[in-house]
C-alpha positions in Angstrom: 170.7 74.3 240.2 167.4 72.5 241.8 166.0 74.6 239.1 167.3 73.3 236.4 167.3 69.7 237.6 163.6 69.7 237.8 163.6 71.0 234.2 165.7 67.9 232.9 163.6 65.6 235.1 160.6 66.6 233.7 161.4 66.6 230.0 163.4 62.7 231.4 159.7 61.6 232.8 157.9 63.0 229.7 160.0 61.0 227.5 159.7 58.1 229.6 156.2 58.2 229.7 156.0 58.3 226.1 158.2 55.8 225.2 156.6 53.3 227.6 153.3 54.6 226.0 154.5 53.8 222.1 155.9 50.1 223.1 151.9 49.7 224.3 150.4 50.8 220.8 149.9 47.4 218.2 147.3 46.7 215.8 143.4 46.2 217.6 145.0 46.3 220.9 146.7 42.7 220.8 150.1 43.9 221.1 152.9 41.7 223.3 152.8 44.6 225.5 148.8 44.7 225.9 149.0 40.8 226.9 152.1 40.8 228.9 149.9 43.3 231.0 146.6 41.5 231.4 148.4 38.6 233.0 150.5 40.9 235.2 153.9 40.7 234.3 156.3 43.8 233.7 156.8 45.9 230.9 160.5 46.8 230.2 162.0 49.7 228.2 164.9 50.7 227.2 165.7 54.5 227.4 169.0 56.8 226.2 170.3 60.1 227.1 172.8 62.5 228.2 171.2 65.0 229.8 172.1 66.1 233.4 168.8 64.3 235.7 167.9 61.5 233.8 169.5 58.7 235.8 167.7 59.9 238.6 164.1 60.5 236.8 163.9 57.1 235.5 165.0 55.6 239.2 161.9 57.7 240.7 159.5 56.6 237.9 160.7 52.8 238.4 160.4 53.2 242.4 156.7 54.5 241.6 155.7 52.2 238.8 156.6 48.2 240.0 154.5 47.0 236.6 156.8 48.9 233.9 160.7 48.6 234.3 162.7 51.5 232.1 166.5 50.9 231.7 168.5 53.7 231.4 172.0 53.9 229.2 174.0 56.5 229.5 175.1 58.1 225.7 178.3 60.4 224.5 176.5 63.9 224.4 175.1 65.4 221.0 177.8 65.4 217.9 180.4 63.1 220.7 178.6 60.1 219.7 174.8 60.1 220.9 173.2 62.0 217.6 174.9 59.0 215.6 173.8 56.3 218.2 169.7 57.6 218.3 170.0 58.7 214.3 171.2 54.3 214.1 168.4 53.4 216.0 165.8 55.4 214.1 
């Protein structure tokens, strides 16, 4: 079981990671993001799943990132809801 939690928290961080890294990316680096930074406020993003660990990775990457803030909703597995819900989003 600790196995397999570790599995899901790492692909959960990896996914956090590069979300919060795509909300940084804008045109010659003068993005909302890029200033929000400079002058030291938080960056916030918003992240979905239904996988078993991801509650709990994006609380230990909040706890060890205080300038980034990810949100994390909980979705309707696969074909119960969450493929139409991410595939809306796209």
């Amino acid at each position: 079981m600790t196995r397999r939690f570790t599995q899901h928290a790492g692909v959960a961080v990896g996914l956090v990671l590069t979300a919060i890294a795509l909300t940084s990316c804008g045109s010659g680096g003068s993005s909302e993001t890029s200033k929000d930074k400079a002058d030291g406020s938080s960056v916030t993003v918003d992240f979905w799943g239904w996988a078993p660990g991801y509650a709990e990775a994006v609380e230990a990457y909040n706890a060890s990132h205080p300038d980034a803030k990810v949100t994390f909703t909980t979705t309707p597995p696969g074909s119960k809801g969450g493929y139409t819900k991410m595939f809306s989003a796209v």
